[in-house]
C-alpha positions in Angstrom: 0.0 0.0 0.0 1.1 3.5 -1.2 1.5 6.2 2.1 2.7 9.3 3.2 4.6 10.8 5.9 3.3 14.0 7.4 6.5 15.0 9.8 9.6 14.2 8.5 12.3 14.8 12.0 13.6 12.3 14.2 10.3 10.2 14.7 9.9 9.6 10.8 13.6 8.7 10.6 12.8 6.1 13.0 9.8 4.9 10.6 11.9 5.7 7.5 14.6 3.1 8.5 12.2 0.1 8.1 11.0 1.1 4.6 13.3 -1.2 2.3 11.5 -4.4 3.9 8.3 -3.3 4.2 5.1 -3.5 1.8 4.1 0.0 2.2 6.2 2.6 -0.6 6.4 6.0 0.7 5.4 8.0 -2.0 5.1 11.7 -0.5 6.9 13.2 2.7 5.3 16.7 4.2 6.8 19.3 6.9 6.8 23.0 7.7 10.6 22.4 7.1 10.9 21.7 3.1 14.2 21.0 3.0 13.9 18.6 6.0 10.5 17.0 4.0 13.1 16.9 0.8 15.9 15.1 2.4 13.8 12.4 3.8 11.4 11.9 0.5 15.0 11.8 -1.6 16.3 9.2 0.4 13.4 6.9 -0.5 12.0 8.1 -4.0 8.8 10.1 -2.7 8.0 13.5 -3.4 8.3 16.4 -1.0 5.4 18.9 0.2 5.6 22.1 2.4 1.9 22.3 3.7 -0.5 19.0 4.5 -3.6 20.7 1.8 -0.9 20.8 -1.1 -0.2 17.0 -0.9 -3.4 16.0 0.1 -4.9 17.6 -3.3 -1.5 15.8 -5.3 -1.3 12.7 -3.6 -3.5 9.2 -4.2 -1.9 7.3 -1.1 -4.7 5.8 0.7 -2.2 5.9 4.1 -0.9 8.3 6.3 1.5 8.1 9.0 1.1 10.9 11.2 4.7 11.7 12.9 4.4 15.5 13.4 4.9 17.0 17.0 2.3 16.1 19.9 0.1 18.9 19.8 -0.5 19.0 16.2 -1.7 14.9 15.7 -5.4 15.9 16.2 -4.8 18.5 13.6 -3.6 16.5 11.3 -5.1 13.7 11.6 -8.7 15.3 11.4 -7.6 17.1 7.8 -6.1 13.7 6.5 -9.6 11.9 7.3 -11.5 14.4 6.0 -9.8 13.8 2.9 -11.0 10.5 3.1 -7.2 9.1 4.0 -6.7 6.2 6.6 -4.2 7.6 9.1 -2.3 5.8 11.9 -0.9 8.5 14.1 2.1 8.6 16.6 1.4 9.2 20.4 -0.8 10.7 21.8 -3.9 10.3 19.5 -5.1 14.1 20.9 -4.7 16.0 23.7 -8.4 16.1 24.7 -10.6 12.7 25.3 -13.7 14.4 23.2 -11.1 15.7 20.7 -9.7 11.7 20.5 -13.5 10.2 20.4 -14.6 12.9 17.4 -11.2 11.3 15.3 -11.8 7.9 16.0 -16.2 8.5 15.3 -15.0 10.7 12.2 -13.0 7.4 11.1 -15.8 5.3 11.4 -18.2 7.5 10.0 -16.3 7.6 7.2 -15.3 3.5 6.8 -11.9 4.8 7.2 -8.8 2.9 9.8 -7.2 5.0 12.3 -4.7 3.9 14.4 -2.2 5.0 16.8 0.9 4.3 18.4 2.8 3.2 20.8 2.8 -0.6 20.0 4.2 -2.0 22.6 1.5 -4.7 23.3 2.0 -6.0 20.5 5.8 -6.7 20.9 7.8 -9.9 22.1 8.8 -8.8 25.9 5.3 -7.7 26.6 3.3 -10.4 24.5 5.8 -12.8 26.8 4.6 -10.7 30.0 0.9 -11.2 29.4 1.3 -15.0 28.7 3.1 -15.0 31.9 0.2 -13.3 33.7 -2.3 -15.3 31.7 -1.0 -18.8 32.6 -2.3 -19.0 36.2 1.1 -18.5 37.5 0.6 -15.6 39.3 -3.0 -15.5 40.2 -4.9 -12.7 40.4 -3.1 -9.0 39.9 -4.2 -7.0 42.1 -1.4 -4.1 42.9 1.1 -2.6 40.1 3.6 0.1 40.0 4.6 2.0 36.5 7.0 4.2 35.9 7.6 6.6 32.6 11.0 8.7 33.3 10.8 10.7 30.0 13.9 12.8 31.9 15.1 16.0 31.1 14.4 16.2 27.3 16.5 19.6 27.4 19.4 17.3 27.8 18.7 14.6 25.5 16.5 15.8 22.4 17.4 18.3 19.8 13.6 19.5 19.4 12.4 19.3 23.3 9.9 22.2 22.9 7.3 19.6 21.9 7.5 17.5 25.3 7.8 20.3 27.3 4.6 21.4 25.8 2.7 18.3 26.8 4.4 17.4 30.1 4.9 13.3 30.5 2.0 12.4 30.6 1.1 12.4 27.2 4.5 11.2 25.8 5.7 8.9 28.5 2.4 7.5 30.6 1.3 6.5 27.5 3.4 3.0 27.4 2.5 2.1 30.1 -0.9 3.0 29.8 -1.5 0.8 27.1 0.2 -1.9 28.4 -2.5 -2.3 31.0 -5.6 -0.8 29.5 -4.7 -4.0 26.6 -4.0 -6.3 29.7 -6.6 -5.8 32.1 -9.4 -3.4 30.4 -10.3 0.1 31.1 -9.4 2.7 34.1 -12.6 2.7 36.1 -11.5 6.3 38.3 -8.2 8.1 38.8 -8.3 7.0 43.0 -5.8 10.3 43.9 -3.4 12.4 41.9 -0.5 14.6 42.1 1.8 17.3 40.2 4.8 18.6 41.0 6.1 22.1 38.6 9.9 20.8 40.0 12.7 22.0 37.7 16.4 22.6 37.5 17.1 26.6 38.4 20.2 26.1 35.5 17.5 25.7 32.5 15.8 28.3 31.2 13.5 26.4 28.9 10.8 25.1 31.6 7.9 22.6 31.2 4.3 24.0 30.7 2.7 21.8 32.4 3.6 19.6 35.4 6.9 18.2 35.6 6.3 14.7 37.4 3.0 13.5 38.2 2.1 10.1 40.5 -1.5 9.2 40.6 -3.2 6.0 41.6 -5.6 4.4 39.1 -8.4 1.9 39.5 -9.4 -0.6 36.7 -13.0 -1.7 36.0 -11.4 -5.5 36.2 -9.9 -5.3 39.9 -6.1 -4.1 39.9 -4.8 -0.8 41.1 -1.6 0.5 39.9 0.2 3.6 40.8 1.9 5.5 38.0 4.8 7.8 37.9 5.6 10.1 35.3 8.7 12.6 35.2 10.3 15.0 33.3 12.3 16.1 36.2 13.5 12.0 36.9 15.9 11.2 35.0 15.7 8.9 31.8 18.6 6.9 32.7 17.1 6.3 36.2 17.0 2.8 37.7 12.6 2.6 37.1 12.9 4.3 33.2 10.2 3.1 31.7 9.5 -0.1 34.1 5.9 -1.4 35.3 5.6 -4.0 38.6 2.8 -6.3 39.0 2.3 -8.4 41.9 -0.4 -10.9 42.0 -1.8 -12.9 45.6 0.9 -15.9 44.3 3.6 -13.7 42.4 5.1 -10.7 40.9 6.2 -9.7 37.5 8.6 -7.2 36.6 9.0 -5.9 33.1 11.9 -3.6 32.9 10.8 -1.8 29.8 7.2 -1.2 29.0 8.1 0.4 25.8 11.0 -2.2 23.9 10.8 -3.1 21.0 12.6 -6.1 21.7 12.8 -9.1 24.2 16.3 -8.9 25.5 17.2 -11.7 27.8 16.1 -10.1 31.5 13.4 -7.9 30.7 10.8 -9.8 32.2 11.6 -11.6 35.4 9.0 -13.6 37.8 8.9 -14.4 41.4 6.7 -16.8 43.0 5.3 -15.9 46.5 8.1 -15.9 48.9 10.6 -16.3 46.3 13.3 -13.8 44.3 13.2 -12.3 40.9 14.2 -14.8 38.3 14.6 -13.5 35.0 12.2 -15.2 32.2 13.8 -14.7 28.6 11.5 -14.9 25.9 11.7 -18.1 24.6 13.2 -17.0 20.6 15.7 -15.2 19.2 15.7 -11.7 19.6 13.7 -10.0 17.3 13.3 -5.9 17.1 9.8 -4.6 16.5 10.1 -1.7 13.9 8.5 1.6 14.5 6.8 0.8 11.1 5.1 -2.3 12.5 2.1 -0.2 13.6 1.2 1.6 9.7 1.9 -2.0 8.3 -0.4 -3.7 10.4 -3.4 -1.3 10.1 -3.3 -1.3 6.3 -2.7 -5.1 6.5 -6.1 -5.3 8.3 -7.9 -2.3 5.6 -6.7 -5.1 2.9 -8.2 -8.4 4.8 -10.8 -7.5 7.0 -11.4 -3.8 6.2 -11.3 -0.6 8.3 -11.1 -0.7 11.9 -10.6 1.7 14.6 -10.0 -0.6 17.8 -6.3 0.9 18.2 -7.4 4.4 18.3 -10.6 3.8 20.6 -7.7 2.2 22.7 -5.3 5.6 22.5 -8.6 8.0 23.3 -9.4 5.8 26.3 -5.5 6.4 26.9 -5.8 10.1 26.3 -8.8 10.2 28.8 -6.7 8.2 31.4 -4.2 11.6 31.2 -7.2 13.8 31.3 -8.9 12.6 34.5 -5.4 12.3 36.0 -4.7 16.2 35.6 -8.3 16.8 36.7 -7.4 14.9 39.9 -4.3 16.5 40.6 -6.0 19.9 40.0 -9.2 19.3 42.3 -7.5 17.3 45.0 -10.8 14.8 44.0 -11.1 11.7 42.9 -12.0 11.4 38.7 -13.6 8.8 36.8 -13.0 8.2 33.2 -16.0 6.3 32.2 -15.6 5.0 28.9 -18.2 4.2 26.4 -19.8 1.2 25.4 -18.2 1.2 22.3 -14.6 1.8 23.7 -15.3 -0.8 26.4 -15.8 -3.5 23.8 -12.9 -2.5 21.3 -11.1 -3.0 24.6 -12.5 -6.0 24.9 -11.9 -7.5 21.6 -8.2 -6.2 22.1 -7.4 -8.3 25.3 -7.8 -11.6 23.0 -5.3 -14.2 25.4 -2.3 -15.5 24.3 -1.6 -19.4 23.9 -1.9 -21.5 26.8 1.8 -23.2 25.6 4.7 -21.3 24.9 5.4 -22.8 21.6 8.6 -23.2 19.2 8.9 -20.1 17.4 7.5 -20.6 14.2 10.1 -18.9 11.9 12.6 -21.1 13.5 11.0 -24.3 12.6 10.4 -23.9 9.5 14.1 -23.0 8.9 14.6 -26.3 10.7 12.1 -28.3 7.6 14.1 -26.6 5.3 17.3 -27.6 6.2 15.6 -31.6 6.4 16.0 -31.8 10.5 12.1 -30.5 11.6 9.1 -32.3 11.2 7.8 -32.0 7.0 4.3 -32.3 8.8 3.3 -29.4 11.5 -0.5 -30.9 12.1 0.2 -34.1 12.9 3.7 -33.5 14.8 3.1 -32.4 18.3 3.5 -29.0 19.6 5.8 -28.8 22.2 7.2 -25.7 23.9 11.5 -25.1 22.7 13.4 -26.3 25.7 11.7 -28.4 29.3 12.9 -29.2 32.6 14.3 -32.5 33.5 13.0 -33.6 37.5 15.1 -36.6 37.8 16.6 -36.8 41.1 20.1 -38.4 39.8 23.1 -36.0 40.0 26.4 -37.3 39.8 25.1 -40.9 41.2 23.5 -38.9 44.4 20.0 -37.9 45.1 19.2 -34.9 44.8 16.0 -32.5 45.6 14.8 -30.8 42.9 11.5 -29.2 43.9 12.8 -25.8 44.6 14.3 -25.9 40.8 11.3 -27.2 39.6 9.6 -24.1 41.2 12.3 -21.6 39.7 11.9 -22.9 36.8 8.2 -22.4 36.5 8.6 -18.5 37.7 11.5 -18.4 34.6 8.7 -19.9 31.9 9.7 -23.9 31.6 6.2 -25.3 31.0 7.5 -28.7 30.1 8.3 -30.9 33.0 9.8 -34.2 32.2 9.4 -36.6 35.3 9.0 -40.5 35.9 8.2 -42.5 38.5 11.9 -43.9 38.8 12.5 -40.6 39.8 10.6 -40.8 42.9 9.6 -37.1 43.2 6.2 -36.9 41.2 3.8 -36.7 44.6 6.0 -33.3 45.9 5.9 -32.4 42.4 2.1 -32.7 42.3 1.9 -30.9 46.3 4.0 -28.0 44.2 1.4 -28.0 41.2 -1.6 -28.1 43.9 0.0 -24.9 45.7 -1.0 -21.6 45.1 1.0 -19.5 42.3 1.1 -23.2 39.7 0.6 -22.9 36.5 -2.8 -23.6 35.0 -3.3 -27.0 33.9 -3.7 -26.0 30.0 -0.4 -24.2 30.4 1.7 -27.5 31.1 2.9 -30.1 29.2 3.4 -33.1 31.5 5.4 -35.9 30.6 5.4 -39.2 32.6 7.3 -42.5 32.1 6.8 -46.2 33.1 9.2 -48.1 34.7 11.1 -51.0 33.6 10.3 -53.3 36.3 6.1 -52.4 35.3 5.8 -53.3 31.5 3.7 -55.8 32.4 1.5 -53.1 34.8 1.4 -50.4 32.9 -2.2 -49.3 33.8 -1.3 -49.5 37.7 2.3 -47.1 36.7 0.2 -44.7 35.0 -2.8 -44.7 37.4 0.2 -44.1 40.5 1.5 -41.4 38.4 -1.8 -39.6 38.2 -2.8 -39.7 41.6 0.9 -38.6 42.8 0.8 -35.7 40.4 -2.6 -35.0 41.1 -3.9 -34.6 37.7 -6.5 -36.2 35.3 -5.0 -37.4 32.7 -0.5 -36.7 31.2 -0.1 -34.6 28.1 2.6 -37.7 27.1 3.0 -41.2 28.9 6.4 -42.8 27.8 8.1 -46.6 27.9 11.0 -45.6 29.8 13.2 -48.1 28.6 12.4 -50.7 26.0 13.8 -53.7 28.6 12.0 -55.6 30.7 12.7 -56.6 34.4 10.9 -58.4 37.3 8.3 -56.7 38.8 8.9 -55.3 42.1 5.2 -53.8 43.0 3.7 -50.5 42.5 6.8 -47.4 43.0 5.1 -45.0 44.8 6.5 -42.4 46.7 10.1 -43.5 46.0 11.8 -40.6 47.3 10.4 -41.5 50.4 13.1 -44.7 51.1 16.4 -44.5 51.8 18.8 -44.6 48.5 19.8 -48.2 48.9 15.8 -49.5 48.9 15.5 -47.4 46.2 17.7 -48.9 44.3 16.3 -52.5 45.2 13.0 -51.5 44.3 14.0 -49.9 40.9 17.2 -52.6 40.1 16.4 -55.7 41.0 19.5 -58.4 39.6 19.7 -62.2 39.1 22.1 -64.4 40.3 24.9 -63.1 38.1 24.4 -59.5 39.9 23.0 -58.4 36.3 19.3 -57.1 35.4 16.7 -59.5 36.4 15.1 -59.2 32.9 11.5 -60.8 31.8 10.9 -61.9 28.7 8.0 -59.3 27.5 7.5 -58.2 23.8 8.0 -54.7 23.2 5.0 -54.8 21.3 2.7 -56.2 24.4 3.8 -53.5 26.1 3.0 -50.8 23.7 -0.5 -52.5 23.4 -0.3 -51.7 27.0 0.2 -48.3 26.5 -2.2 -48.1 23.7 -5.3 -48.8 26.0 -3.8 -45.9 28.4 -4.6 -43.5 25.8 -8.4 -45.5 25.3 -9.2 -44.7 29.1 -8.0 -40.9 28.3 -5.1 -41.3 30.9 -3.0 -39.8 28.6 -3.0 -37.2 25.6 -0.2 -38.7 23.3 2.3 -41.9 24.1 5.8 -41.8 23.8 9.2 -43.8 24.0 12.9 -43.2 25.6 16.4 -44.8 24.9 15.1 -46.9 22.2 16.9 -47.4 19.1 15.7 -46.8 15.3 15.2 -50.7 15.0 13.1 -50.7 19.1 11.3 -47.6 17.1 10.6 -49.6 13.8 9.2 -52.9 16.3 6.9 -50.6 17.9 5.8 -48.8 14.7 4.8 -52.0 13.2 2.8 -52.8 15.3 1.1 -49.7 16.6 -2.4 -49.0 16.9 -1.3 -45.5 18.5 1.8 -44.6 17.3 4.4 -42.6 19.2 4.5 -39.0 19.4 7.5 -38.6 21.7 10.5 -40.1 21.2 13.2 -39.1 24.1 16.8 -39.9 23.7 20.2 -39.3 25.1 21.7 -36.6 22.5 24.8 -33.9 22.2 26.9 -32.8 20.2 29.0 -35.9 20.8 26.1 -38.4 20.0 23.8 -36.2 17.9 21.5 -39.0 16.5 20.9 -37.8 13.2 19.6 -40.6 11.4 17.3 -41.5 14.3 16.0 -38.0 14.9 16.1 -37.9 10.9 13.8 -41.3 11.1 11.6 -39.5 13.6 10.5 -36.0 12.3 9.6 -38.2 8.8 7.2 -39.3 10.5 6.1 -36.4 12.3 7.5 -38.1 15.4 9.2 -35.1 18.3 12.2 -35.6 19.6 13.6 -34.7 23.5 16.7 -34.9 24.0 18.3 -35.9 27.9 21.6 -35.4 29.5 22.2 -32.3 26.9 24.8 -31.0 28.8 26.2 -33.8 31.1 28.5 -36.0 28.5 32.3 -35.7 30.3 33.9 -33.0 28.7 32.0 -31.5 26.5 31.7 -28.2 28.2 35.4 -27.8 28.1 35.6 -28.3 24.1 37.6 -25.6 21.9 34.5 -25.9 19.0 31.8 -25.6 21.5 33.6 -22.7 23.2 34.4 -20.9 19.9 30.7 -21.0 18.9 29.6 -19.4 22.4 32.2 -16.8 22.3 31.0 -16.1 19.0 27.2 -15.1 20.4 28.3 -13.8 23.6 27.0 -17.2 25.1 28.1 -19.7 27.7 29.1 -23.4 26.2 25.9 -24.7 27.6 23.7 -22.5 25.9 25.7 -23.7 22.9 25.2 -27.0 23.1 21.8 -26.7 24.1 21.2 -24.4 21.0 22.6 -27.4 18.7 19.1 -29.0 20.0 17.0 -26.7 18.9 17.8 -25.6 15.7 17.5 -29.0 15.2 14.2 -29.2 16.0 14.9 -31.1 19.1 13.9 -30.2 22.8 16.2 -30.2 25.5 15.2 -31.4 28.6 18.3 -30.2 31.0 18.5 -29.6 34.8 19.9 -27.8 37.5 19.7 -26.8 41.1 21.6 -23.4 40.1 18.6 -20.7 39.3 21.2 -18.7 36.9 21.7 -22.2 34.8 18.2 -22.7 35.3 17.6 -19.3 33.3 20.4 -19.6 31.3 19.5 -22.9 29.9 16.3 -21.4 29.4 17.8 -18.3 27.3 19.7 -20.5 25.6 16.6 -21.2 22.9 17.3 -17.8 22.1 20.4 -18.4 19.8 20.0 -18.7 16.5 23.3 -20.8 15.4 24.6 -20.1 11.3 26.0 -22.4 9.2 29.3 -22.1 10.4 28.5 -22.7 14.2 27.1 -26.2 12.7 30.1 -26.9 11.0 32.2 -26.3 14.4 29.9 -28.6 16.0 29.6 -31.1 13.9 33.5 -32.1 14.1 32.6 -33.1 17.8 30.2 -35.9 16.6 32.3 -39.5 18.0 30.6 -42.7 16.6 32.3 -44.2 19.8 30.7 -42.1 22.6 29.7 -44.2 25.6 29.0 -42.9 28.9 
């Protein structure tokens, strides 16, 4: 779609810089100053105008970005829609409530889109933020603290008369602000407010209108949040641009209501009673371009025609700043009172996000293409990038890893790979039952039977259930494809002392080896077919088996496997069995990523990390998923809990898989 920019200073550069990859052509560029419109229209092939009415009358381009100063977007954008123009407009949308509601009425009078900035709900640190509130995790948000720290724009911006004009609310409160009107619905009443005229004696260009403002706000939908907005604060202060939510199980802390990215600690969780831990988004880091908001509306004229949600949700935004002046000047309480129609567009906006934090899309079909992901993306199962093993085993010694297990929930693991050899599955069912877990439809749980119960595989399952305290396991797997004596139900193993666990779980013949049974593999997975009948289980799966184990089950299988989980790492990288599985739509997890004997220590691995500013773990564990594999590692450490996490984060090039490939050793044995 052809548009035009009306402004053409530092804010249209910022739009200007995502034009060569973007659908829409610039073809005109207007501003008071021609020879600033010239410069920008020259650098992209558009033409240049002095005055709005001169390229309106020239001009066909059914788009306009409005990017002029803050005062003047009303202005603007009420000419361009009278021309019949859509418009999406920077921040704020007016200066007025009944000024922003006329624009957005005029739109839709009209059949016109209007839209306005900022986006930031719409990119990957925030999206990641509302998925974290969304899941459950948290539980109810009741209290939140904002900050905007536009700072001293005297200091900082070349052009500063325009924010002085408009004070911070207007310019800063407004990320914020639509952070949470997106997230939780509309500002029922400004509760108190405050301004402060505080300036430095040294400048002599002062704000007109109050220089830091703090005012509590009350939603329609329950929470309370106090915002802070400054001029006078720097914007280089600890809380920039930062908004705090706490929750009756948990707190959230998103460091930047306004990036444009996901950088690895700007979200971080903390369960009740517990610290910060960061939560990286779980791709590669991706930077939103200022563009993103123009494409998207004319994207929407083009499929679904014009719509005004975006701007109903800026006026409802500019209102918010009205009522909190109005409280500041009466000393009173204000409410804001939206109408019908803005309450639903707000409605309509606060769509939730997926209930699983899936593989990033992009990445897997890269993946396809390079012949490692699954040719199939219906029938292969959806699986978030990287879980969390809960086996006990660490170094031959028991270890407890429900405190991890919880850390690793607050950092965004949703994939929790335990067994009942590992003995922990009723504390981790007390921690799922506890206030601040995860919503059911959030997790992906993964169980496994025992070798000593092929032959009881209902009774495993049904013990496995009741010890986790849930219904029914998103994937039930054969732990091993072997056999052994039966040894009665394993319940509760972490209860015993090591050495009856190990008599319970290992049970030898005479010669001291495996007391082994002689049970066909394809019993057993009839077995495990009728687990899946009785809607114990989603999907059914298999570990440590070989492509010729796989090929015995598959020829037999009623239900075929969806799982397949194997030891795998850059020494023993499995191809032609991971190959075998993603032809047939099959998923592969990978165990003991990062616990082969010195791999951590290798020159290749190292060289790759130091080349993305990673650790060797995240390295290795990056080999995994850019193979279309998931990584199930685990730690006691929360920073290598969140590392490991981040790790899906790095996108590895060619080269880093030719480094990595030379460590592949046809004679790895542990």
């Amino acid at each position: 779609m052809e548009c035009a920019f009306v402004g053409a200073g530092a804010v249209a550069e910022k739009y200007a810089a995502g034009l060569d990859a973007s659908p829409l052509e610039l073809t005109a560029v207007c501003d008071l100053d021609v020879a600033r419109a010239e410069e920008l229209a020259d650098a992209h092939g558009a033409t240049a105008y002095g005055d709005l009415e001169s390229l309106l009358d020239a001009e066909s381009a059914p788009l306009v970005a409005n990017l002029t100063s803050h005062a003047a977007h009303a202005d603007v954008t009420e000419a361009c829609l009278s021309r019949d123009r859509h418009v999406f407009s920077e921040k704020p949308l007016a200066l007025d409530a009944d000024r922003a509601l006329a624009l957005v009425e005029t739109a839709e009078r009209r059949g016109l889109a209007l839209g306005c900035a900022p986006i930031n709900h719409r990119c990957d640190a925030q999206r990641h933020a509302r998925w974290l509130l969304g899941d459950g995790r948290l539980g109810p948000i009741r209290l939140g603290y904002a900050h905007a720290h536009v700072g001293r724009v005297t200091e900082w911006h070349d052009s500063p008369e325009s924010f002085l004009a408009v004070g911070p609310l207007y310019d800063g409160a407004v990320y914020p602000l639509n952070l949470l009107v997106t997230w939780f619905g509309p500002v029922d009443r400004v509760r108190t407010a405050d301004a402060l005229d505080v300036w430095t004696a040294r400048e002599d260009r002062r704000p007109e209108r109050p220089a830091h403002v703090e005012a509590t706000l009350a939603f329609e939908s329950g929470p309370v949040v106090r915002l802070t907005a400054s001029l006078y604060a720097p914007h280089r202060s600890r809380e920039f641009n930062s908004l705090e939510l706490h929750g009756d199980d948990g707190s959230l802390y998103l460091a930047d209501s306004g990036a444009l990215a996901a950088d690895r600690d700007t979200v971080a969780v903390g369960g009740a009673g517990r610290p910060y831990v960061s939560a990286p988004h779980p791709a590669p880091r991706r930077q939103r371009a200022y563009l993103a908001g123009p494409e998207r509306l004319a994207a929407r004229v083009a499929a679904d025609g014009p719509t005004t949600a975006g701007a109903r949700r800026a006026a409802h935004v500019v209102g918010v700043c009205n009522a909190i002046e109005r409280a500041a000047e009466t000393g009173d309480s204000v409410g804001v009172d939206p109408d019908d129609s803005t309450r639903a567009a707000l409605e309509t906006e606060r769509s939730p996000p997926p209930v699983r934090p899936l593989e990033d899309a992009d990445r897997s079909a890269e993946s396809v293409a390079r012949g490692v992901g699954s040719p199939d993306r219906d029938a292969a199962l959806r699986l978030p990038p990287i879980g969390f093993g809960c086996s006990r085993y660490r170094g031959g010694d028991y270890v407890d890893r429900i405190d991890s297990i919880a850390t690793a929930l607050d950092a965004g693991y949703r994939l929790l790979d335990s067994a009942e050899l590992y003995g922990n599955e009723a504390r981790i069912g007390d921690l799922l039952d506890s206030p601040g877990a995860p919503d059911r439809e959030g997790l992906f749980l993964l169980g496994k039977v025992w070798n000593t119960n092929h032959e009881h595989v209902a009774e495993a399952c049904e013990g496995t259930l009741a010890e986790l305290g849930v219904d029914a396991l998103d994937s039930y797997l054969l732990h091993w494809p072997d056999a052994w004596r039966y040894q009665g139900p394993l319940r509760a193993l972490a209860e015993h002392p090591p050495d009856e666990q190990e008599a319970l779980t290992f049970p030898t013949d005479a010669d001291g080896g495996p007391d082994a049974v002689d049970v066909p593999l394809a019993e057993t997975w009839a077995r495990m077919e009728r687990l899946v009948d009785r809607g114990l289980t989603r999907t059914l799966g298999v570990c440590n088996v070989s492509l010729s184990d796989l090929e015995t089950i598959l020829e037999s299988a009623r239900v075929p496997p969806a799982i397949v989980q194997i030891e795998s790492h850059p020494y023993l990288p499995r191809t032609e069995l991971i190959e075998a599985c993603h032809a047939r739509g099959i998923r592969v997890l990978a165990h003991s990523p990062l616990s082969a004997p010195g791999l951590l220590d290798e020159p290749a691995l190292a060289a790759v990390a130091d080349a993305h500013e990673a650790s060797p773990a995240a390295a290795a564990l990056a080999f995994h998923v850019d193979r279309g594999v998931v990584p199930i590692p685990a730690s006691n450490d929360p920073d290598h809990v969140v590392d490991n996490l981040a790790a899906v984060r790095l996108r590895l090039t060619d080269a880093d898989r030719e480094r990595l490939a030379t460590l592949a050793d046809p004679g790895f044995e542990r």
